[in-house]
Short mmCIF file of the C-alpha atoms (twelve columns), coordinates in Angstrom:
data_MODEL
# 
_entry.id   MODEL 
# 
loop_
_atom_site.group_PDB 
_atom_site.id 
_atom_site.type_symbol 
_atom_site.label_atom_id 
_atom_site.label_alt_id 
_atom_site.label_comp_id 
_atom_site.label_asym_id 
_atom_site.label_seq_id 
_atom_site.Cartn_x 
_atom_site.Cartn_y 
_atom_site.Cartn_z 
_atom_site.pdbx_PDB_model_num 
ATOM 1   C CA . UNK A 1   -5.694  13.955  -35.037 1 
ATOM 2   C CA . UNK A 2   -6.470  10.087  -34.207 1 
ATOM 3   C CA . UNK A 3   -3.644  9.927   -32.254 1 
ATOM 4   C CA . UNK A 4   -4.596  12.747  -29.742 1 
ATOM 5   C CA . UNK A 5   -8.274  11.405  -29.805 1 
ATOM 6   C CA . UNK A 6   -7.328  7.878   -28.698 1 
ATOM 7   C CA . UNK A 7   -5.393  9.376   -25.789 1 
ATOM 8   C CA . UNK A 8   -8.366  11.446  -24.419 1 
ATOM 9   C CA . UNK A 9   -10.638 8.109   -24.569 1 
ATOM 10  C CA . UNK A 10  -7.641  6.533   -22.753 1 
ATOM 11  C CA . UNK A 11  -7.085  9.345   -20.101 1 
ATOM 12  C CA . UNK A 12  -10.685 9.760   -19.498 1 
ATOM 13  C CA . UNK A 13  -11.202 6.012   -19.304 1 
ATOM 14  C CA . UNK A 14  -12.535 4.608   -15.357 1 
ATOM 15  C CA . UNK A 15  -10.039 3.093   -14.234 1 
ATOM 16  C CA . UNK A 16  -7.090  5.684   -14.860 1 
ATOM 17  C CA . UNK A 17  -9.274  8.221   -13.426 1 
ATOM 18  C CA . UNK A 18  -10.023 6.179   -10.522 1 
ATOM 19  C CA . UNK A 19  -5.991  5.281   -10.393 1 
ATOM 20  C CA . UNK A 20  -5.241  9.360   -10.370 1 
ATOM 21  C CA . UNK A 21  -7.595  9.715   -7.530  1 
ATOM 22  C CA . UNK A 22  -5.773  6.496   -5.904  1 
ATOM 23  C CA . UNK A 23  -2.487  8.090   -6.588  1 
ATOM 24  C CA . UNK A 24  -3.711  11.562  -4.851  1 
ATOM 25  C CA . UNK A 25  -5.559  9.940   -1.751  1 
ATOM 26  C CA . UNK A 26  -2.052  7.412   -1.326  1 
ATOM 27  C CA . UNK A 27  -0.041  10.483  -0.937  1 
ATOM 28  C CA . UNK A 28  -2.217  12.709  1.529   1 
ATOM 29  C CA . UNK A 29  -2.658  9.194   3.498   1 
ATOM 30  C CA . UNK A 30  1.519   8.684   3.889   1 
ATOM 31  C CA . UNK A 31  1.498   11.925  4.911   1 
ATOM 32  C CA . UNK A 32  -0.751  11.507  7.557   1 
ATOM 33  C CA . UNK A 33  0.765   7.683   8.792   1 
ATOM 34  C CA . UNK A 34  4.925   9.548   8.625   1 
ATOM 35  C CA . UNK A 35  2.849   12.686  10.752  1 
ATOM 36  C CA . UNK A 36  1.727   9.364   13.254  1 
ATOM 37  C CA . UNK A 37  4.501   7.794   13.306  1 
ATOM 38  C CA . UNK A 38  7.064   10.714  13.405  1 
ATOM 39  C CA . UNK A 39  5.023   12.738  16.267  1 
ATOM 40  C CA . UNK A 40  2.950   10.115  18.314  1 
ATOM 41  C CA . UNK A 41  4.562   6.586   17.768  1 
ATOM 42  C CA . UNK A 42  8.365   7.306   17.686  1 
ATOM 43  C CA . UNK A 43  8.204   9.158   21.224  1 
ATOM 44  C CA . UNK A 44  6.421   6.545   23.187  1 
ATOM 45  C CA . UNK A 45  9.587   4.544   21.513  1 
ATOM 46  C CA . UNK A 46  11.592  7.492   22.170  1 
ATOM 47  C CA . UNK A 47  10.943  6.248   26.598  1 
ATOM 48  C CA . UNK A 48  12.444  2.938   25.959  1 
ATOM 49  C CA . UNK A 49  15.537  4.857   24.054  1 
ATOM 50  C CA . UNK A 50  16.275  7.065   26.525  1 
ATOM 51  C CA . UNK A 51  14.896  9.749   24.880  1 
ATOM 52  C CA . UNK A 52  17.057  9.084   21.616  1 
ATOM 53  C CA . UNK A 53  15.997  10.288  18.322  1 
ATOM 54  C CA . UNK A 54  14.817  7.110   16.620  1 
ATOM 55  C CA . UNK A 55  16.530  8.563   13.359  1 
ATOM 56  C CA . UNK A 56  19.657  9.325   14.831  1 
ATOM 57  C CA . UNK A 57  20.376  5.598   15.358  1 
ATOM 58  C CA . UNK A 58  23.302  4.941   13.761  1 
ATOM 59  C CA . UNK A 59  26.745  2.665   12.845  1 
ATOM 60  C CA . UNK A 60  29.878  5.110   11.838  1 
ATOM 61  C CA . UNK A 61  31.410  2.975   8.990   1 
ATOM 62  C CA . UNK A 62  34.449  5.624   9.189   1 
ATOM 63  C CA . UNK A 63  35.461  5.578   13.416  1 
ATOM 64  C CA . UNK A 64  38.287  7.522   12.368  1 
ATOM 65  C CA . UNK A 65  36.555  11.103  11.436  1 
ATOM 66  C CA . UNK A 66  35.314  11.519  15.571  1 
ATOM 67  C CA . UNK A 67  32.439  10.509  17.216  1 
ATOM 68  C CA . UNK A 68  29.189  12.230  16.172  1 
ATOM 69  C CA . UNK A 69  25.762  12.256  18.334  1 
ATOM 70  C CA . UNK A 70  23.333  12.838  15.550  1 
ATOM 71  C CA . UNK A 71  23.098  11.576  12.014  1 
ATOM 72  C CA . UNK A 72  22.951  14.685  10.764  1 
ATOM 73  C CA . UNK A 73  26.241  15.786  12.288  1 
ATOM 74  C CA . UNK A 74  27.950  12.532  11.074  1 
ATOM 75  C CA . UNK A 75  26.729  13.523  7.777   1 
ATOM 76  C CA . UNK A 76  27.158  16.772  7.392   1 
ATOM 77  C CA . UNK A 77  31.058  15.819  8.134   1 
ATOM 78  C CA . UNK A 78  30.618  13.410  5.206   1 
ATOM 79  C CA . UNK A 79  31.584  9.948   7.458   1 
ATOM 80  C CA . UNK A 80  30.118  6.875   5.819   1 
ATOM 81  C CA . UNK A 81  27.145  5.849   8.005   1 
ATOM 82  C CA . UNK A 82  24.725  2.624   8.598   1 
ATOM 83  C CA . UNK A 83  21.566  4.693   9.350   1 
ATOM 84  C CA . UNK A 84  19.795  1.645   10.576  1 
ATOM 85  C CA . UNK A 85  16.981  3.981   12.405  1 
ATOM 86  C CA . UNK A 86  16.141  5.996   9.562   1 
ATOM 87  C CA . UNK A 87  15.246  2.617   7.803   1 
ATOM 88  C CA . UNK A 88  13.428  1.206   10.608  1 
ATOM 89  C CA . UNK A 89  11.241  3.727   10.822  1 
ATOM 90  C CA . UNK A 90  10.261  3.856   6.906   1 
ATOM 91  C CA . UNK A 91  9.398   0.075   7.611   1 
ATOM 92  C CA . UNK A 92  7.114   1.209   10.541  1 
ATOM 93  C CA . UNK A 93  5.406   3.479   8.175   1 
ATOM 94  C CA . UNK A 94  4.894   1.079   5.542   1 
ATOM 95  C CA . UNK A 95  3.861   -1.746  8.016   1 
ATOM 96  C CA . UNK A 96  0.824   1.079   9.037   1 
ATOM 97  C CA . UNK A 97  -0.212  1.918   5.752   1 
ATOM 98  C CA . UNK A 98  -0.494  -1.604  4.573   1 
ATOM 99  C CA . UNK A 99  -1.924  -2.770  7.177   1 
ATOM 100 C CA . UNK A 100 -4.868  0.417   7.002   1 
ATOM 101 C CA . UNK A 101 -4.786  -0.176  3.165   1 
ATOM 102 C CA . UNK A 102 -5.649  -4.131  3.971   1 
ATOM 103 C CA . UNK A 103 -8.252  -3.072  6.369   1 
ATOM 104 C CA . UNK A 104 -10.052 -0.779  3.767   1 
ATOM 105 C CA . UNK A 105 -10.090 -3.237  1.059   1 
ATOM 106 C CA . UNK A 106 -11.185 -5.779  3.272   1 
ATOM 107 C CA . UNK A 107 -14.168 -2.883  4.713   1 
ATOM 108 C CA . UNK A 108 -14.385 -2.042  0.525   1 
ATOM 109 C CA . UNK A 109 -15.046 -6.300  -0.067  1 
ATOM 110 C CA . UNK A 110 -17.675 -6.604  2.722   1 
ATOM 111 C CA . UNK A 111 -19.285 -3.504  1.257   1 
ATOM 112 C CA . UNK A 112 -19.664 -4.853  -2.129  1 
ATOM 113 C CA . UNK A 113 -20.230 -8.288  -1.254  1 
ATOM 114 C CA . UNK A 114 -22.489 -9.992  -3.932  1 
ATOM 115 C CA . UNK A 115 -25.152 -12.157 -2.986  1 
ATOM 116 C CA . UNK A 116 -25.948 -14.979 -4.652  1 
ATOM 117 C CA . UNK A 117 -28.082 -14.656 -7.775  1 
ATOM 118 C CA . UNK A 118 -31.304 -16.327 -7.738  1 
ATOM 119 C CA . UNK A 119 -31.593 -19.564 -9.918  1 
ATOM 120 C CA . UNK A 120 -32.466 -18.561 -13.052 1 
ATOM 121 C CA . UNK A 121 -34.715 -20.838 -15.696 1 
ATOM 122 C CA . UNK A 122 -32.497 -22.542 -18.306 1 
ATOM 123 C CA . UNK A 123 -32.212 -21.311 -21.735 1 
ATOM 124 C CA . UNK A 124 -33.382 -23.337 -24.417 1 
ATOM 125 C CA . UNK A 125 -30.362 -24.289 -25.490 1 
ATOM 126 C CA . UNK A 126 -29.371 -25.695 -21.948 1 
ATOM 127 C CA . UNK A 127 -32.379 -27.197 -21.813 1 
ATOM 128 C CA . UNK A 128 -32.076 -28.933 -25.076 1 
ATOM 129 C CA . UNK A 129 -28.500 -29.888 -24.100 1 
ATOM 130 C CA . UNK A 130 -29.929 -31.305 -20.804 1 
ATOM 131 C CA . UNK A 131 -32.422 -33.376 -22.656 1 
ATOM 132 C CA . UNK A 132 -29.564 -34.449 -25.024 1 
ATOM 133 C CA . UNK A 133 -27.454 -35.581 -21.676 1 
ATOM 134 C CA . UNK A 134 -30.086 -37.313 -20.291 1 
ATOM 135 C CA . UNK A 135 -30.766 -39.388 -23.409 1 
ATOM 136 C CA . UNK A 136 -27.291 -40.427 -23.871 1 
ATOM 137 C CA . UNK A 137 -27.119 -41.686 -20.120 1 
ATOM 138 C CA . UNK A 138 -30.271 -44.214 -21.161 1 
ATOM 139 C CA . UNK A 139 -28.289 -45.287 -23.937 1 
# 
């Protein structure tokens, strides 16, 4: 019964509750940057491509199987394929979020900013210690 009792205390501990909620919030948030990138940013692209798909750029690594004008054709025929756009574009996403994720930290930091305690009085023991310095210095 110990065993199941330290795992509750674990699972209800701050941080892995506050790491779920991370987790949960991460994913709704790529959602949202892939919805921005797929429907807003890769169109205005999209004008300097000719209108071209920014997924469907592609290398055939197989020039013998035909010539395809999507990715999807080119795999749905099964030819080998450098889908170069497809990865460009995940980098775009992950260039947004971490660049929104290192805007709310920094936004998170500036909120929780500490100011400088006040000088507090020595303990006695510092004090003592201070006295004991200052002795030894004469010597």
């Amino acid at each position: 019964m110990s065993f199941i009792k330290e795992f509750k205390e674990f699972a209800m501990k701050g941080n892995v509750m506050d790491l779920a909620v991370g987790v949960i919030i991460g994913g709704a948030f790529g959602k949202i940057v892939t919805s921005l990138v797929d429907n807003i940013l890769m169109p205005i692209v999209g004008i300097f491509t000719q209108g071209k798909n920014f997924n469907d750029f592609f290398v055939l690594l197989d020039k013998s199987k035909g010539e395809f004008a999507t990715l999807a054709e080119a795999k749905a025929k099964g030819v080998a394929v450098f889908a170069y756009g497809a990865f460009i574009q995940s980098v775009i996403d992950f260039l947004i979020i971490a660049f929104c994720i290192f805007l709310l930290v920094k936004f998170m930091n500036k909120l929780t900013k500490k100011q400088d305690p006040a000088p507090t009085e020595p303990s006695a023991q510092e004090k003592l210690l201070m006295e004991i310095r200052d002795e030894l210095k004469k010597r």
